[in-house]
C-alpha positions in Angstrom: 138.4 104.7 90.0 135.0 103.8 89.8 133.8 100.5 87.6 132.2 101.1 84.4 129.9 97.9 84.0 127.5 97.0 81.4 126.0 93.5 80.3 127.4 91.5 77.5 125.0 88.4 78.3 121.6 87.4 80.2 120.1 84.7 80.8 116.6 84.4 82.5 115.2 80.7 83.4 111.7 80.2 85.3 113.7 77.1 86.9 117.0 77.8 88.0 118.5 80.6 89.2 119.3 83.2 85.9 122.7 85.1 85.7 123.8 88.4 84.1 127.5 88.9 82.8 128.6 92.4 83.0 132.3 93.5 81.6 134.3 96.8 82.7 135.2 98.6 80.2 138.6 99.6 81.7 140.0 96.1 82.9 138.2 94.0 80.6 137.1 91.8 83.7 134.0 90.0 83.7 131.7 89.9 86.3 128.8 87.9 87.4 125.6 88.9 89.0 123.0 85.6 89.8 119.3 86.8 89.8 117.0 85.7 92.8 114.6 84.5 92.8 111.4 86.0 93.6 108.5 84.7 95.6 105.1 83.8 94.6 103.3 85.6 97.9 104.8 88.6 96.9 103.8 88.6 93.4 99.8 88.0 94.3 99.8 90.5 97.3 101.1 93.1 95.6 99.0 92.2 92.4 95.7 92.7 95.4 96.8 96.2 96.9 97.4 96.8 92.8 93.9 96.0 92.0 92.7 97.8 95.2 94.3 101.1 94.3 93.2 101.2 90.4 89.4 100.3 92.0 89.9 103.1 93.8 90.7 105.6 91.3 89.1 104.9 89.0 86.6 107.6 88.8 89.3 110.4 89.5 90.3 113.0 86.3 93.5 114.9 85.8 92.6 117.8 84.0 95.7 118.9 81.9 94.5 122.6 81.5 96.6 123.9 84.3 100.8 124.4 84.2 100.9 122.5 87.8 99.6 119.5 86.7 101.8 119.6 83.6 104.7 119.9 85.4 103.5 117.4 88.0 102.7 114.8 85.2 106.6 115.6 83.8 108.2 115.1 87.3 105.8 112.2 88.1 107.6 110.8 84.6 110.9 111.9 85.4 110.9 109.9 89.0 109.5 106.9 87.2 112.7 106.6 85.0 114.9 107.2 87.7 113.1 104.2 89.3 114.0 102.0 86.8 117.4 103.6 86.4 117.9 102.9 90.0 116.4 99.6 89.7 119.1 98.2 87.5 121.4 99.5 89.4 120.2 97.8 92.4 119.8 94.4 90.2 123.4 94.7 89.1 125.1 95.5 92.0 127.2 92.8 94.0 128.8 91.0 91.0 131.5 88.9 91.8 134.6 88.7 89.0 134.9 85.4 87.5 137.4 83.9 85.5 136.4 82.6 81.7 138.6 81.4 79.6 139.1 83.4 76.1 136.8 81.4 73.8 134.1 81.4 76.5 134.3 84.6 76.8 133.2 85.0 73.6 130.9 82.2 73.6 129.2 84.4 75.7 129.5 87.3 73.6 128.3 86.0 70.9 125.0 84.6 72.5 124.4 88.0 73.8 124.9 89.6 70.3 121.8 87.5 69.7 119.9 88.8 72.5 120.4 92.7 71.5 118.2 92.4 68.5 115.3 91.3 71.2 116.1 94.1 73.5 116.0 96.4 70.9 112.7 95.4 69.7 111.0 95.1 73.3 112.4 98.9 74.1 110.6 100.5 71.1 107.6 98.3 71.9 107.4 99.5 75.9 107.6 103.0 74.1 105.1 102.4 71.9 102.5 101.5 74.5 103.8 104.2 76.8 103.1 106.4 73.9 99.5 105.3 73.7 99.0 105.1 77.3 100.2 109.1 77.2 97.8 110.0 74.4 94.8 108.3 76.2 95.6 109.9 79.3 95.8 113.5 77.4 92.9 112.6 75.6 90.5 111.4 78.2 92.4 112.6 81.6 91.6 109.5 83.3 94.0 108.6 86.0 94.6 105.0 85.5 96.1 106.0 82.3 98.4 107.7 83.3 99.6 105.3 86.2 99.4 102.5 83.3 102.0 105.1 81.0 104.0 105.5 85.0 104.0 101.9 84.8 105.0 101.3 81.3 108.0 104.2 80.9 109.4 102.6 84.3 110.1 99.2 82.1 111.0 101.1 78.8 114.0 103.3 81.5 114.6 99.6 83.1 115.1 98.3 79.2 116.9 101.1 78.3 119.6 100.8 80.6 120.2 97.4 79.0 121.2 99.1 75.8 124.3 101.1 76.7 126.5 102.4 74.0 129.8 100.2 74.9 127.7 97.0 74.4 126.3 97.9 71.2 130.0 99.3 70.3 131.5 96.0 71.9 129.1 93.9 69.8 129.6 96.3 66.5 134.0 95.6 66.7 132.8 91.7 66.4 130.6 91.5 63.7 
C-alpha cells in the first residue's frame, strides 16, 4: 500500500540544516525529511546562463493569433506545474520515520497550524503575479513574460502542493 504523506510542519533556517515533518494519513507515523543544503556556485551560475538566455530573447514576440501557439503556451503551462509537482515530490522523498512522543507531536502541529496562514497568503500572491505576468504576456506578446509567468506558476504548483486537503482537515479537527 502506498504512503500517503503530507507536511504538518516546516522549518527553513539560512544556518543549519531545515527539516520538514510529513505524517501518513493511514498509520499516523511521522516522518522526517532534512533539507540540503544548497551551494552558493550553483546559485550565481545558474543566475549567469539565466541572465544570458533573457538577453537573448529579448527581442523575440509570441504572437497569440494562432491556435498552435495557444495550445503551445497551455502545454508549456501545464509542464511547468508538473515541474513543481514533481519537484516536491523529489524534495520529500527519503523521509525517515521518527518517533515523537504525543505532546511533541503536537507541539509540532500546532507550530505548523501557524505556518498555514503564511502559505496560504504566499500561494494567492504567486498567483497573483502569475496572473499579471499572463496578462502582460497576452497584452504585449513579449517572450520574457511569459517565461517570467513559466517561472512564477512553477512556485505557485510547488506552493500548492504544500496545501493538501488532509493538512488543512488535520489542522481544522484541532482548532
Amino acid at each position: 500500500m502506498r504512503k500517503k504523506l503530507f507536511p504538518i510542519y516546516r522549518e527553513v533556517d539560512q544556518k543549519a540544516e531545515g527539516f520538514t515533518l510529513l505524517l501518513d494519513t493511514q498509520s499516523q507515523h511521522v516522518y522526517k525529511v532534512t533539507h540540503e543544503k544548497k551551494s552558493d556556485y550553483k546559485f550565481w551560475i545558474a543566475w549567469a546562463l539565466v541572465l544570458a538566455l533573457l538577453k537573448g530573447i529579448e527581442s523575440l514576440h509570441l504572437s497569440m493569433g494562432s491556435p498552435l501557439n495557444i495550445l503551445i503556451v497551455i502545454v508549456l503551462l501545464i509542464i511547468s506545474a508538473g515541474m513543481g509537482v514533481y519537484k516536491y515530490k523529489e524534495t520529500h522523498k527519503g523521509g525517515r520515520e521518527v518517533y515523537y512522543t504525543q505532546d511533541m507531536l503536537e507541539e509540532y502541529i500546532e507550530k505548523g497550524k501557524s505556518t498555514l496562514k503564511g502559505d496560504v497568503i504566499v500561494s494567492i500572491i504567486a498567483f497573483l503575479v502569475f496572473s499579471a505576468f499572463m496578462a502582460l504576456f497576452l497584452i504585449y506578446q513579449w517572450l520574457i513574460w511569459l517565461l517570467f509567468a513559466l517561472f512564477i506558476f512553477y512556485l505557485f504548483s510547488l506552493q500548492l502542493c504544500h496545501l493538501s486537503p488532509e493538512r488543512i482537515r488535520l489542522y481544522r479537527r484541532r482548532s
